[in-house]
C-alpha atoms as one frame of an Amber mdcrd trajectory, in Angstrom:
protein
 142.733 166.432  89.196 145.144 167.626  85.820 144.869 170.256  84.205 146.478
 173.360  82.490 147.154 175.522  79.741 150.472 175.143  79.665 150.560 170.823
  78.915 150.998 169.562  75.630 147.615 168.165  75.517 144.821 170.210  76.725
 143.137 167.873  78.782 141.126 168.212  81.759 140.613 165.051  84.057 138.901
 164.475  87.862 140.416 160.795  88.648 139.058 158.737  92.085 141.527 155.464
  93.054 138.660 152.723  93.824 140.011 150.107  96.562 141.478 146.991  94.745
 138.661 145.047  96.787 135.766 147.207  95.237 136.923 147.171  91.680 134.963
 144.345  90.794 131.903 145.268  92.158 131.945 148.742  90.239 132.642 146.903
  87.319 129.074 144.557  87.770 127.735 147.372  88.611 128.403 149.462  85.325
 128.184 146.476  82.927 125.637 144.245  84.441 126.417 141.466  82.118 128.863
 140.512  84.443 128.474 138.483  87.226 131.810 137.482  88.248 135.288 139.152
  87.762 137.403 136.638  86.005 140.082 138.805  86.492 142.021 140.209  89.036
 142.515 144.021  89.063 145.595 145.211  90.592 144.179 149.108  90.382 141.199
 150.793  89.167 140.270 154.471  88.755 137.336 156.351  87.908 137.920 158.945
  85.495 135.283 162.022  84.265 137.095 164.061  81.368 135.770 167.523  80.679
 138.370 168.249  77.827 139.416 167.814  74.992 136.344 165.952  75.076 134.119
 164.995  78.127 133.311 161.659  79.156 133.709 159.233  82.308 135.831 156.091
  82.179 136.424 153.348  84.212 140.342 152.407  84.330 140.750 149.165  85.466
 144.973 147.920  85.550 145.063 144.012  85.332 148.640 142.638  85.173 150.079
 145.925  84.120 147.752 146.251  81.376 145.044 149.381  81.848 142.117 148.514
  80.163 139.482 151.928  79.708 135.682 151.032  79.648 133.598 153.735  78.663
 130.713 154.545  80.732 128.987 157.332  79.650 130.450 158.892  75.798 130.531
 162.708  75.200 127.527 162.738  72.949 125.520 160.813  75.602 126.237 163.719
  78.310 125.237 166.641  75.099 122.129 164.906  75.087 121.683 165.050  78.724
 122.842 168.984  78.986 120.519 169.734  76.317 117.774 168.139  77.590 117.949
 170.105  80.678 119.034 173.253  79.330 116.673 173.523  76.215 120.344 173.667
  73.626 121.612 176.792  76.039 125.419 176.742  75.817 127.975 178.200  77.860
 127.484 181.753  78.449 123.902 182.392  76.930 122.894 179.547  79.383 124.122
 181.505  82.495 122.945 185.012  81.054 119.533 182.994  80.178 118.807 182.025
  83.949 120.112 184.886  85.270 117.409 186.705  82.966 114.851 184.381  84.196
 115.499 184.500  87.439 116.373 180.614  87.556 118.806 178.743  90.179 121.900
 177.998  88.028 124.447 175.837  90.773 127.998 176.904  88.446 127.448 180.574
  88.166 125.908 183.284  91.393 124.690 186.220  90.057 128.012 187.733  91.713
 130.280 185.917  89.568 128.403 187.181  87.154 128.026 190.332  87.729 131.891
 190.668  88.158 132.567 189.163  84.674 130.525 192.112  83.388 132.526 194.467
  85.456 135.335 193.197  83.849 133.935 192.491  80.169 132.106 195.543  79.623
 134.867 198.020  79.069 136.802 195.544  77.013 133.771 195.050  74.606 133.186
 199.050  74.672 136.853 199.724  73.960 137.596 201.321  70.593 141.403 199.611
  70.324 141.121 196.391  68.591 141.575 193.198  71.037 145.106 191.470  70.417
 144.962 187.401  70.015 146.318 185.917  72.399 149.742 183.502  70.603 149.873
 180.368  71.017 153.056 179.296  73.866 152.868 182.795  75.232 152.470 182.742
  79.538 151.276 186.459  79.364 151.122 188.460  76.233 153.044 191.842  76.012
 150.171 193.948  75.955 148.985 192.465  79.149 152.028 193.389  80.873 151.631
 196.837  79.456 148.129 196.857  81.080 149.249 195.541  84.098 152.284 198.349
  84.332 149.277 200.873  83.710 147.658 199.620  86.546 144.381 199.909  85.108
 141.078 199.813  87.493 137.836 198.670  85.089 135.648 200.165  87.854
């Protein structure tokens, strides 16, 4: 897994190594066109991207060539999210089933709950919020904060 704020390009990757022996069949198996490999794959990866821009890839390395074959395209897995969460995005999705009472798997009511905790006193302060600059590990005011040693309880 890669990730970080801190790379040049802000991009967010989960990568699984197939075996060399398997490659082919997850190939067939993804674009059933093909019934034999005509090639011989020396490494092959599986590859689900959740930024810049999500998508899954299969990375197959054939003579020290990588070839990426796109399995399922960003505007495929929109259409599948929206489908299943009626257009919700982000943060009104998780406040939506939490004011339903609905089962959402990547948020417990705790971690919400504690976001609150945390967000309500920032969105109720009266001092206007500084930006956060671009290249900067921890902005100045956040030290200041941190030397305050404020408690948001």
């Amino acid at each position: 897994m890669s990730s970080g704020k801190a790379l040049a390009c802000k991009k967010s990757t989960v990568e699984f190594n197939i075996k060399k022996d398997s490659i082919c069949e997850f190939f067939k198996f993804i674009q059933p066109e093909v019934k034999n490999c005509e090639f011989e794959p020396s490494s092959g990866k599986l590859v689900f991207t959740f930024a810049p821009e999500s998508k899954i890839t299969l990375e197959v390395t054939v003579s020290k060539i990588c070839e990426s074959h796109l399995i399922v395209s960003n505007e495929q897995i929109r259409e599948m999210v929206d489908a299943r969460y009626q257009h919700h995005r982000d943060y009104d999705l998780v406040l939506n089933n939490l004011v339903e009472g609905v089962y959402f798997p990547a948020s417990s009511y705790d971690e919400v709950q504690e976001c609150w905790r945390i967000i309500t006193p920032i969105l109720e302060s009266k001092e206007d919020l500084k930006p956060y600059q671009k290249g900067v590990h921890i902005p100045k005011e956040a030290l200041e904060l941190r030397k305050k040693n404020i408690d948001y309880e």
